[in-house]
C-alpha positions as CSV (number, residue, x, y, z in Angstrom):
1,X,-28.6,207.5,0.6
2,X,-30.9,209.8,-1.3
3,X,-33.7,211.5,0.5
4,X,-37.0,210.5,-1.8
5,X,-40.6,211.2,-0.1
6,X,-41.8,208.8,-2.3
7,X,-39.2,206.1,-1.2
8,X,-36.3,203.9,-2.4
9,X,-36.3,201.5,-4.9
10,X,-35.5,198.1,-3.5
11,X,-32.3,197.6,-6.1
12,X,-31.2,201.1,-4.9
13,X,-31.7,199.8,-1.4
14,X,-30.2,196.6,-1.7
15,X,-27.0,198.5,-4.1
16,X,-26.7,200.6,-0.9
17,X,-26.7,197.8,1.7
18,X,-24.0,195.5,-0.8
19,X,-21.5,198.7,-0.9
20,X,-21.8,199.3,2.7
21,X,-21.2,195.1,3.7
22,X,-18.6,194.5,0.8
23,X,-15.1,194.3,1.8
24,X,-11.6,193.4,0.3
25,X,-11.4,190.8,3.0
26,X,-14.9,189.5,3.3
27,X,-16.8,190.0,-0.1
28,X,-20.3,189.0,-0.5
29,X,-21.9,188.5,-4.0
30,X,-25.0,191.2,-5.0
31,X,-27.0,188.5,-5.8
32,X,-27.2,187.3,-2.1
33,X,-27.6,190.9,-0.9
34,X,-30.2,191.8,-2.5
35,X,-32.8,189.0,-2.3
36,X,-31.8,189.0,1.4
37,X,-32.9,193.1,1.2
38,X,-36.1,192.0,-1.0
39,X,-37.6,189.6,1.5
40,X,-36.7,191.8,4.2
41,X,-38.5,194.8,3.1
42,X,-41.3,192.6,1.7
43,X,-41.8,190.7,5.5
44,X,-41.2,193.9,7.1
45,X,-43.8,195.9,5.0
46,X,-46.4,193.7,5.6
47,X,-46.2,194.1,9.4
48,X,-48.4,196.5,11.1
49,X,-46.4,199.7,13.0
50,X,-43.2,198.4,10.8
51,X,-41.1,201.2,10.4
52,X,-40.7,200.6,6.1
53,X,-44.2,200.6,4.3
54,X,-44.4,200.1,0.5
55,X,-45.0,202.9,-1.7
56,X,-45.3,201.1,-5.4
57,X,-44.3,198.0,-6.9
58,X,-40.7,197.8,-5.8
59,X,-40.5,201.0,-3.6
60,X,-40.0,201.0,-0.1
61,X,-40.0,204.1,2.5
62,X,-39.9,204.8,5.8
63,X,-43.6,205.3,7.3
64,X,-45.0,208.9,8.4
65,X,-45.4,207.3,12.1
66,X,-42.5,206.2,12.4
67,X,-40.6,209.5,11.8
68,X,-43.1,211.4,13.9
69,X,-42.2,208.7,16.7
70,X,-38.6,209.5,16.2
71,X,-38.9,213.2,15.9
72,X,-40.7,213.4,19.3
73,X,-38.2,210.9,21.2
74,X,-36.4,212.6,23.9
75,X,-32.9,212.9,24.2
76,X,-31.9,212.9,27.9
77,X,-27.9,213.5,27.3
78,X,-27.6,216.4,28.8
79,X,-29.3,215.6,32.0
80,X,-27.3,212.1,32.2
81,X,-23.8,214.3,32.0
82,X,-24.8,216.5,35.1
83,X,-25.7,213.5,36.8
84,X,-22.2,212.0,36.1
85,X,-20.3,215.5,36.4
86,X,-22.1,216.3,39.9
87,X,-20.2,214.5,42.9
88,X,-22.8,212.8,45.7
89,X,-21.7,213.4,49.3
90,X,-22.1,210.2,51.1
91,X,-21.5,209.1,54.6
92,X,-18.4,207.1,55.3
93,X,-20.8,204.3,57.0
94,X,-22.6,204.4,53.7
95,X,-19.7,203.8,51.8
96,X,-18.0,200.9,53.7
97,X,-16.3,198.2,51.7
98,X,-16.5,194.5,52.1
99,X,-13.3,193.8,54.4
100,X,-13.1,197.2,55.9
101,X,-14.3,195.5,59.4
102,X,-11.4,193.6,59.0
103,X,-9.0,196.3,58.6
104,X,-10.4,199.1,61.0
105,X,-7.2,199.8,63.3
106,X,-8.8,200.2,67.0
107,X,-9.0,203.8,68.6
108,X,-6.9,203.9,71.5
C-alpha cells in the first residue's frame, strides 16, 4: 500500500483489500468488497479514538493518535526470551507430580 499523509482513497482501499482476499479457489466479486470496505471505514470513522478518520470526501487515513499510541507501545520480546532461555532451580518437593506418592520406592 502507498504511504499518503493525506490518506487513501476508499476505491484504492477497497482495490487493495479485493487483491489481498481474491483467490483462484475462493473468488469474491469487487462489488461486494468494496461496499463491505465503504461502510466499514464510514462506521469506523465516525467512532471516537477509531484508529481510521476521514480526510475528504472518500479518503480515509489512519489518525495521528493512533500512530503515536503505536509508536510508544513496548515491545517486551527480548525480556520474555531470557525468561524462557534462563532455567529455574526448583525443589524436588516443589516439583512433585500427581502419582509420584504412589510410586515412591521406600528407603530401606
Amino acid at each position: 500500500m502507498q504511504n499518503n499523509p493525506q490518506g487513501m482513497s476508499a476505491k484504492e482501499i477497497a482495490r487493495y483489500v479485493y487483491n489481498v482476499h481474491n483467490t483462484l479457489f475462493h473468488p469474491v466479486s469487487f462489488d461486494e468488497v468494496s461496499h463491505s470496505v465503504i461502510s466499514y471505514l464510514a462506521n469506523s470513522s465516525r467512532r471516537k479514538n477509531s484508529p481510521i478518520e476521514k480526510t475528504l470526501r472518500g479518503v480515509y487515513c489512519l489518525s495521528e493518535q493512533y500512530l503515536r499510541e503505536q509508536t510508544m507501545m513496548l515491545d517486551f520480546t527480548e525480556e520474555l526470551q531470557l525468561q524462557v532461555d534462563t532455567p529455574v532451580a526448583a525443589d524436588k518437593e516443589s516439583c512433585k507430580g500427581l502419582f509420584d506418592d504412589f510410586f515412591e520406592i521406600p528407603s530401606v
